[in-house]
N, C-alpha and C positions, 0 to 999 in steps of 0.2 A: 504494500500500500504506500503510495508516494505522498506527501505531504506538500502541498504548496507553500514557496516562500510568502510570506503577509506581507504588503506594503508597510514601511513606516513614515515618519517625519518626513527624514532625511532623502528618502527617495524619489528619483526622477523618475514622473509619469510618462507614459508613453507618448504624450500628444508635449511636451515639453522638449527645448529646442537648449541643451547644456552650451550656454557662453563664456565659461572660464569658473577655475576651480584656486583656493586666495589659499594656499598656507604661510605660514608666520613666517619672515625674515629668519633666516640664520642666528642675527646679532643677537638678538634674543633670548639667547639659550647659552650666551659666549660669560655672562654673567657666573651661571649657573659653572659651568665650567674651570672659570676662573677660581671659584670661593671652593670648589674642589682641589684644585692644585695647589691653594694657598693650606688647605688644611691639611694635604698630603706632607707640604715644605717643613710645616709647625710640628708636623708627628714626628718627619726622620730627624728634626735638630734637638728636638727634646728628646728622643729617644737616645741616638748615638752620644749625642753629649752631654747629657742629663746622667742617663743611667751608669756611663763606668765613670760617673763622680761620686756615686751613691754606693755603690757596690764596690766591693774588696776585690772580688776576682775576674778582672779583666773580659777573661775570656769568656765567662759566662755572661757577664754584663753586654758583650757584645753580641750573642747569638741569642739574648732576649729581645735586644734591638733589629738584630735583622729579621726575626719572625714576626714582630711587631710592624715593621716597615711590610713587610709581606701581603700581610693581614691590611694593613693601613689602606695598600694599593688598590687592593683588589676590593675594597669596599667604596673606595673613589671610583671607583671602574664602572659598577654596580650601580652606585647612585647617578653616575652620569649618562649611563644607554636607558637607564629608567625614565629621569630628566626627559633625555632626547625624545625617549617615544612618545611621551604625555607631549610634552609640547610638538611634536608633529601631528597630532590629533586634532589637532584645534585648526579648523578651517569653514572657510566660509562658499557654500558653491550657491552660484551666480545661473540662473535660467532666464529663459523671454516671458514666463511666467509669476515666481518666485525668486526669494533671497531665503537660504538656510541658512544657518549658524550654528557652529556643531562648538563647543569650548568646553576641552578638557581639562580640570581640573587638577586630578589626580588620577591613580588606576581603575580605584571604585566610585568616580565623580563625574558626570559629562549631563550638561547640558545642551537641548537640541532646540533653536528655535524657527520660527517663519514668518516670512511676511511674504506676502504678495504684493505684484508691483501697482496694483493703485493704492496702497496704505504708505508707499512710498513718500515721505514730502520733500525731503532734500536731501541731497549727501555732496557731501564733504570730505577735504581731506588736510590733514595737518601733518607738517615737519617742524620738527624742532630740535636744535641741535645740531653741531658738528658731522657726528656720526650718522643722524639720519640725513643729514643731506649727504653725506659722501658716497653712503652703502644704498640713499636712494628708500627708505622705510618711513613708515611713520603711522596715524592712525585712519583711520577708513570709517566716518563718522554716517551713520545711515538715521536720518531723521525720520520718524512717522506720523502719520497726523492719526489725533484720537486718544486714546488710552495705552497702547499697546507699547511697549519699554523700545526703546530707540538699540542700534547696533553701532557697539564701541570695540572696532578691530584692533588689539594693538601690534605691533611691527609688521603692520602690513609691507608689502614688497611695492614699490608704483604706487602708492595710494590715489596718488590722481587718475593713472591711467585705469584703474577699474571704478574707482568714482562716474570717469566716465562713460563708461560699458553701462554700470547702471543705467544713471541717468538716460542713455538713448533706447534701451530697453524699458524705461520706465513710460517712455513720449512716445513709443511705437506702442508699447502694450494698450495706451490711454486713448493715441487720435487712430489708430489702425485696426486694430485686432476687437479692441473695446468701444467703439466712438462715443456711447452715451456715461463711459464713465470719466471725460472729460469734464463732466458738469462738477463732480464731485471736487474738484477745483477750479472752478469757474471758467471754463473754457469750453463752448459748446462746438462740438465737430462743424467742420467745411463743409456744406449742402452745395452742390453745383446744383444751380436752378440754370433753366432753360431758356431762350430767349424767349417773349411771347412772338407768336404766330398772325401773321393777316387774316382775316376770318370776313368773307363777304356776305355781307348780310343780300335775303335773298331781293330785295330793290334796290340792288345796284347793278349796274350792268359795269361787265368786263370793259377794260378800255378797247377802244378798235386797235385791229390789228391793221400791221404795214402791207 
């Protein structure tokens, strides 16, 4: 007996048209990383040279430090491929229809959210800093109109260049696919109206011909 897979949140309908898929910057995780190797550096200098100051017999003192360094490493290792995975989890995928927002937290933590592009009301994007103008990141601000919590990307990659995928996905979905939910922000679709027509009433007569 086969089981069908169930649709969830996050998933792309059939009649949906996938425009680009947002995982987090790099630099974002270079933190993470950092406060690892600094706490690796603190463990081998307190160990090697801490311990055969405390300790009488050299040689012991030293091969408590190298297990310890051992140990040390491979728990940085550990917390750092864990780091990575969580934070590559965290993405935001972009359709002609929808915006999801997947943000992981931790291993047993993710949140999944939606909107659809006429709850869209504005986006936005911010840099600030050195480092995000140089590596190019910054946050990817999705405004909604209504009640519904707004989308705060941070180390987006381009934040403007998917700002504006939104955006043109937002104005095709509203004047094209959708016309009458253009009202829903005050902008009511293009009607081509026709030119009126001559219409002879029947006491007139045709002009003479040549």
């Amino acid at each position: 007996m086969s089981h069908q897979h169930l649709p969830t949140i996050d998933t792309i309908d059939d009649d949906e048209v996938l425009l680009g898929t947002i995982f987090k910057h790099p630099f974002g995780i270079i933190s993470v990383y950092a406060q690892a190797i600094f706490g690796i550096v603190v463990s081998l200098a307190l160990a090697f040279f801490l311990l055969p100051s405390v300790m009488e017999n050299k040689d012991s003192a030293v091969t408590i430090a190298t297990t310890f360094a051992i140990f040390a490493v491979l728990f940085a290792v550990v917390i750092m491929t864990v780091a990575t995975i969580i934070y590559r989890q965290s993405h935001i995928v972009i359709t002609d229809k929808n915006i999801t927002q997947v943000l992981q937290g931790g291993l047993f933590q993710r949140k999944v959210s939606q909107l659809t592009m006429a709850n869209v009301e504005d986006v936005t994007s911010e840099q600030k800093g050195i480092f995000a103008s140089l590596f190019n990141f910054g946050v990817l601000k999705i405004e909604t109109a209504g009640e519904q919590a707004n989308f705060h990307f941070s180390y987006c990659p381009r934040p403007s260049y998917y700002a504006k995928i939104i955006l043109e996905a937002r104005e095709k979905f509203i004047t094209q696919d959708y016309p009458y939910a253009a009202a829903v922000h005050g902008r009511m679709p293009h009607q081509h109206v026709a030119p009126p027509t001559a219409v002879l009433d029947d006491t007139q007569t045709p002009p003479p011909q040549a």
